[in-house]
N, C-alpha and C positions, 0 to 999 in steps of 0.2 A: 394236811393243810387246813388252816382258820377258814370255811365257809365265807360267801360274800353272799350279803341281802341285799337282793335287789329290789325295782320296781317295776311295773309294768302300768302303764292307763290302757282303761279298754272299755267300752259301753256296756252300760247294761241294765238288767228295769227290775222295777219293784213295784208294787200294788198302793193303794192306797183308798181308803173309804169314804164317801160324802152320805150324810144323809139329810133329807128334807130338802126338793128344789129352792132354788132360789125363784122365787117369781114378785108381784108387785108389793106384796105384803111383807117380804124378806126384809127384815131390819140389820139385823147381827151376819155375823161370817165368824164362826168359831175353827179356830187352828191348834187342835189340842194336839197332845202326845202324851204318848203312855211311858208304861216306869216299865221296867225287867219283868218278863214274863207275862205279858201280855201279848194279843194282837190287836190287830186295829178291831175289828170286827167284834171284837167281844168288848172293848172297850169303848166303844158307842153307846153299848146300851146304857151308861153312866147317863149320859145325855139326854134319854126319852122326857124327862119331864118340862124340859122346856118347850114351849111353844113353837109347834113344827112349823107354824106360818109364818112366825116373825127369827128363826134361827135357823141360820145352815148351818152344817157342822162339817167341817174336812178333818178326818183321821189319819195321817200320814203312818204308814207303818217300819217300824224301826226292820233294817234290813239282816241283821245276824238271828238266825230262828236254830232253835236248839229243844230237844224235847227234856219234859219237866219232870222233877221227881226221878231220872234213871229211870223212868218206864219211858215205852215208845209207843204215846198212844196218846198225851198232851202236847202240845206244841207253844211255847212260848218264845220272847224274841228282845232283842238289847241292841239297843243303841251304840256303846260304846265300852269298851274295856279299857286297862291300862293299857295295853299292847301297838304298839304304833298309832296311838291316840290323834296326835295333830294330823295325821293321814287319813286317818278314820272322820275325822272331826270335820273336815275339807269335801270328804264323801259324802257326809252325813247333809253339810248346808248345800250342795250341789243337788242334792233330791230333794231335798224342800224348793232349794229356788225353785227346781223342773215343777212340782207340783203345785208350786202357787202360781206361777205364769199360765201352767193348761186351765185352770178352773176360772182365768178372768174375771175375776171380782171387780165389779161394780165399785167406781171411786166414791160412790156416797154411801154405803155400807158402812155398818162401826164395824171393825176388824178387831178379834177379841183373841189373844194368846191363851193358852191355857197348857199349863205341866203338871204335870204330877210324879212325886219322885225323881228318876231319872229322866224324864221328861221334862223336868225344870230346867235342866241345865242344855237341852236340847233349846227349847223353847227362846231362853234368855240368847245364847249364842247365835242365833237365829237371829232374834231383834237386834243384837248389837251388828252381827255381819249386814244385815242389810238395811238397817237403819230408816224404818218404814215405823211412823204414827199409827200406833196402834189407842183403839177405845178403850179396851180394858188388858191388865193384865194381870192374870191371876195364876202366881205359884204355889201349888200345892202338895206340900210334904217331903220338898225335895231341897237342895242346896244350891245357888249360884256358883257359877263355877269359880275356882281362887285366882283364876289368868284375866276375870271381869275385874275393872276400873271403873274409877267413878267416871272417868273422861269420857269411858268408852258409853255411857245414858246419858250424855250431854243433849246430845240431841231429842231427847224426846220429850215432848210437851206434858211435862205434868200437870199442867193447867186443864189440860183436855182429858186427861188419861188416867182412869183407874186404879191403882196397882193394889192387888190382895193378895196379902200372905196366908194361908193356910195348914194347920196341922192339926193332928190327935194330942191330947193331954196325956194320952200311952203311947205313944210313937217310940217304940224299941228303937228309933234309929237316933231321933233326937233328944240326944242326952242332955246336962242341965248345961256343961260348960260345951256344948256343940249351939245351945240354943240361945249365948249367951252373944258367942261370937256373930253368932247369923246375926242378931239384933242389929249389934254396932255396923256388920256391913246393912242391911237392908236400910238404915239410918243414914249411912252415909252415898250409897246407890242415889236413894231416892229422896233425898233432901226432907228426911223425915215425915215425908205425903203417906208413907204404905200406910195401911187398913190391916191389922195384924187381929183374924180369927180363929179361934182355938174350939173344937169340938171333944166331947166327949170321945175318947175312942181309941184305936191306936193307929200304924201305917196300911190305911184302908182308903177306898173313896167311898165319900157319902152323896147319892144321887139329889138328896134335899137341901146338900149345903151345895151345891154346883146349883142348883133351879134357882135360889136366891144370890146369887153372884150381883145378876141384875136386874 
């Protein structure tokens, strides 16, 4: 007999990183997320160079952890596969809401998105599911998802709001006709507002091109 897939819902928790209190001097609230094979915690330290009085940083960490290289002795972790994706996907924005609602972010903060790689398409999905005025948002090295519309940024004030795109000029991922098509959507996304900066380098992050965001 053809097996039947099913489903089940069921609670359950995951971890996530802040660093630097928010107290009087607190300007920013950064909501980053990492690419594949990372964790939150190592991928923090991207962050040291900003100024710990005027930035908080919240790290959400992606919930599929898998060890790296075929050794069992690295530990890295993924957001999302092809595999039951919109399932995944539903899972995935369910732990972010939970995680922005506990940290109570102060309504006069600039609230700052930040992706990188697979982390971009976390990030974007994110802002369009919950449809929250963000200060800056800055994707780095990674793709919009092809299910995002333009309909679906309607809402956000580009008048107020940042947007930088970010990559290496070696980026092994971003090829000439991948980086031709990003173009025309990021054009058409964002009503031709984005900031498009290009670093030396390849699919890396550079902690001195994040310090100057803002």
């Amino acid at each position: 007999m053809t097996p039947i897939e099913k489903s089940a819902t069921y609670s359950t928790q995951n971890t996530y990183l802040t660093k630097n209190p928010i107290t009087q001097k607190t300007k920013n609230v950064w909501l980053v997320f990492h690419g594949i094979g990372y964790l939150s915690r190592y991928f923090a330290t991207y962050f040291e160079r900003l100024d710990p009085d005027e930035n908080h940083i919240i790290v959400p960490q992606a919930p599929s952890k898998y060890y790296l290289k075929n050794e069992y002795k690295y530990v890295g972790a993924s957001w999302l596969t092809k595999e039951n994706t919109p399932m995944e996907i539903e899972n995935v924005l369910n732990y972010i809401d939970a995680v922005f609602e506990a940290e109570e972010i102060p309504s006069h903060l600039n609230l700052i998105l930040f992706g990188f790689s697979q982390g971009v398409s976390v990030a974007t999905r994110w802002l369009v599911h919950r449809k929250i005025q963000v200060k800056g948002l800055f994707l780095y090295a990674g793709g919009i998802p092809n299910e995002l519309e333009k309909k679906d940024f309607e809402f956000l004030d580009l008048e107020n709001t940042t947007v930088k795109i970010i990559y290496g000029d070696e980026d092994e991922f971003l090829t000439p006709d991948r980086l031709v098509s990003e173009k025309v959507k990021i054009d058409s996304l964002f009503h031709g507002k984005a900031e498009i900066i290009t670093f030396k380098g390849g699919h890396e992050v550079k902690p001195e091109i994040i310090s100057n965001l803002i």
